[in-house]
Structures are given as C-alpha cells and as structure tokens.
N, C-alpha and C positions, 0 to 999 in steps of 0.2 A: 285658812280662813281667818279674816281677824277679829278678834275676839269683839263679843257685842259690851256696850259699856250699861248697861239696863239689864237688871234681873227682874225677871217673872214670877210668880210664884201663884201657885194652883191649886186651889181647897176645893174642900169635899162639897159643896152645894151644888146643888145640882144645872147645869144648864139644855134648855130646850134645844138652842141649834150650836152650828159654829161663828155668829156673827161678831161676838165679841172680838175672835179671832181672827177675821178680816182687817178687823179697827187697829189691834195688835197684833201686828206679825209677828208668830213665835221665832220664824227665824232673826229675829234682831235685837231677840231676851237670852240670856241664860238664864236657863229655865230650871226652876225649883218644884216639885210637885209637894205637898203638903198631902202628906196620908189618903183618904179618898181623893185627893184632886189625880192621883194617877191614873184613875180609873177615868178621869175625865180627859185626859192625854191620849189616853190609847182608845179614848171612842172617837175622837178627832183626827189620830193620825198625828197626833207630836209624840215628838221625843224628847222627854225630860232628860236634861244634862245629871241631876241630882234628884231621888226622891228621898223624905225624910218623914218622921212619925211615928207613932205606935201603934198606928194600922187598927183601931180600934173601932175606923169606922169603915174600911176599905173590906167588900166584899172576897179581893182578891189581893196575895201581899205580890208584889214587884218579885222577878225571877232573880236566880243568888247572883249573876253574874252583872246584874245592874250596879252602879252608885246606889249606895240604900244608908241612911244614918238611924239604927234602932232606937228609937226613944223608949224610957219606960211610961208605963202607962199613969202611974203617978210621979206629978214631977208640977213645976210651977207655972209650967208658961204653957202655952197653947202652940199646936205643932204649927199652925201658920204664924208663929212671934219666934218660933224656934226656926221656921223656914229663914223669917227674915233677917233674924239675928246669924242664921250661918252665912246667906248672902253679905252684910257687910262684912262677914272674919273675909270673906274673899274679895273682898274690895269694892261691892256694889254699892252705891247711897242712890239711885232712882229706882224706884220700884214701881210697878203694875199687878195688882193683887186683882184675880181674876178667881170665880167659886169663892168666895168669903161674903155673900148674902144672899138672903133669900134662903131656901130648904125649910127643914121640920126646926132646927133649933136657931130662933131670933136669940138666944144668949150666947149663939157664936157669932152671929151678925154684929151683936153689940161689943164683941170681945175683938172683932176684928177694926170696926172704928177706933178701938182702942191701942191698936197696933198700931194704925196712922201715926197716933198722938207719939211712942215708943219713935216711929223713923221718924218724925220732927223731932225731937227731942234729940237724937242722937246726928242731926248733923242731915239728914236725907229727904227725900222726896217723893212722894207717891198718890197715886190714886188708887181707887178699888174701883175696878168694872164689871157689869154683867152686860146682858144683850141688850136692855133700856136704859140702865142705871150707870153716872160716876157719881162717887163721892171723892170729896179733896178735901183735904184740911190745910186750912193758911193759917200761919202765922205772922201777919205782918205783909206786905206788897199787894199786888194784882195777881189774879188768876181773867186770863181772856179767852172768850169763847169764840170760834170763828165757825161757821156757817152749821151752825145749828137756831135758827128761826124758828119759835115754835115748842120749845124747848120748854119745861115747867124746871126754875128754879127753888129750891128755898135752901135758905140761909139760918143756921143755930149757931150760939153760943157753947162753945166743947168746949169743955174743962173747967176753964174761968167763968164765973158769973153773966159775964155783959162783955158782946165785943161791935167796934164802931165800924160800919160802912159805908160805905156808896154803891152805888148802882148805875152805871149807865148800859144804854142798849136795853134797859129791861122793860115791862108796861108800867110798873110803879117804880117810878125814880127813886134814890135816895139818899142825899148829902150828909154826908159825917152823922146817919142815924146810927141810936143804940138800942143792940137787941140784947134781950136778956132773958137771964133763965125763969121760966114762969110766967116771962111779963104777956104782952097782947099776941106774941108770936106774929108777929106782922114783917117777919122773914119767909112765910110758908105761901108755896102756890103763885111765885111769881111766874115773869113768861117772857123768853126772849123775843125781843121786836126788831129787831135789827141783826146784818150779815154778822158785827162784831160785837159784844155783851162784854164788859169789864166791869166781877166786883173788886174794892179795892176792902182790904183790911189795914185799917186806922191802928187798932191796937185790939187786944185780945186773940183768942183762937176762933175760927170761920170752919162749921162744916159746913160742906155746899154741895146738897143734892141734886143732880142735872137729870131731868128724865124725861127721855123722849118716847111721848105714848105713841102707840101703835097705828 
C-alpha cells in the first residue's frame, strides 16, 4: 500500500455520527489518535496507525500490543500538539484535526486553534473538522471554497492584532478590508452565495470559521 502523504489526528471531543469521516477518508491519513480520540476510532471502526497521550481523559487505555506513545500527565504541551508534533518527526506537514472542538472543555477547543497557529508556524498545513464545522488558519494566500453555498463564514484576526482581506463569492463583499481584534467584528455571520467562495489574506493571520447549519 503506498504510504498516505496527510496525517490525521483524533481528539477526545466527542462526535454525534460518522460524517466527518465520510468528508475524510481515514484510509488516505496516517492516522494519529490523541488520548480519548481512540475511543472515537474504535466507535467508528478505524484503525489508528499511532495512539499517543496520557489517557487522562480516555475511559479505556489502547491494548499493550498497539503503537501507544505514554505521555506524562504533566508535561507542557497538549497531547493533540504532542500528536502533531510526533506526526512531523515522521515527516507529515498536512494535517486534518478531527475531535479537537466542541465537548465540556472550550479551553481545549481554544488550545487546539492554537495548534493551527504551532503547524503554520512550523512549515505545514491544516484544518480542524467536526460534522458542521472547519476552521483554517491562513497566513498569507487564498483559501477556496467549492460547492458549499449556503455556508455561514466568519473571519477573525489570530494572533496579530488586524489582518487584510477580501471576499468574493460571499453575501457581503470585501476588498483589502481590515479586521481587527476588538474592532466592529464585521468578519462574523457571513454566507456563501456562490458554487466558488475565495477569501484572500493580504497580510496578517485569518481564522475562518465555515459552518454548515443543519
């Protein structure tokens, strides 16, 4: 089989079906599970290549004859930043981060946007997905949306103060606008109108929330 060039990685939040998994086919990730995300593995029927963590929040630990990497329970980074940091030692820079929003705790939802920032930073690529929701973070180019019409966007300034976009495809246009942190928020609750949506980032970082309601 030849090896997939994208790794996956699978946190503990919880999801309602398998649809994420439809969108991403696990067969075409090496697949990272992140401490409870194995338990989300095995309700679905994949098979993680690798699971890693201090199992701190996993009901069940992984069997001895698995790939398992112990982490201790104190230690500085978060076992989905430790997922992804063992993914590039193996060579990975695209990532799909699936179970890292939503559940009981939003300070790992926010700690996982923060990972984004960690694979830009380090050279790679990624989104985080649930069954509604991506997030992306740009630094710089285009991100394009294709046949999702209907779609509610919004766009924030991560990290850096203020960063410049555009809009096309969207209801509310918007040429070399600046969003900023605190300011009108007049990046929230846009909506795609069109088969193809391009925003572009001018300069600064772009999170971009895509979510398709139900």
């Amino acid at each position: 089989m030849e090896q997939a060039q994208k790794c996956m990685i699978i946190g503990a939040s919880p999801l309602k079906d398998d649809r994420v998994f439809k969108e991403f086919s696990p067969e075409e990730y090496f697949i990272i599970c992140a401490d409870g995300g194995f338990e989300t593995a095995m309700r679905f029927g994949i098979q993680p290549d690798l699971v890693i963590g201090d199992f701190d929040s996993a009901t069940d630990l992984p069997p001895d004859d698995w790939p398992t990497i112990l982490l201790p329970v104190e230690k500085d980074v978060t076992d989905m930043q430790a997922a992804v940091m063992e993914g590039f030692k193996r060579g990975y820079s695209s990532f799909v981060l699936i179970g890292g929003m939503g559940g009981p705790r939003l300070d790992h939802t926010i700690a996982n946007m923060q990972v984004l920032v960690y694979i830009a930073e380090h050279g790679g690529r990624a989104l985080m997905a649930d069954n509604t929701t991506k997030i992306f973070l740009i630094t710089g180019g285009k991100l394009s949306l294709t046949g999702m019409k209907g779609a509610i966007v919004s766009v924030f300034p991560f990290k850096e103060p203020t960063c410049t976009v555009t809009y096309c495809g969207l209801q509310y246009p918007l040429d070399h606008g600046v969003l900023a942190t605190g300011g009108t928020l007049m990046g929230v609750s846009n909506a795609i109108v069109e088969d193809t949506a391009d925003i572009i980032v001018h300069s600064g970082m772009a999170l971009i929330l895509v979510t398709v309601l139900p």
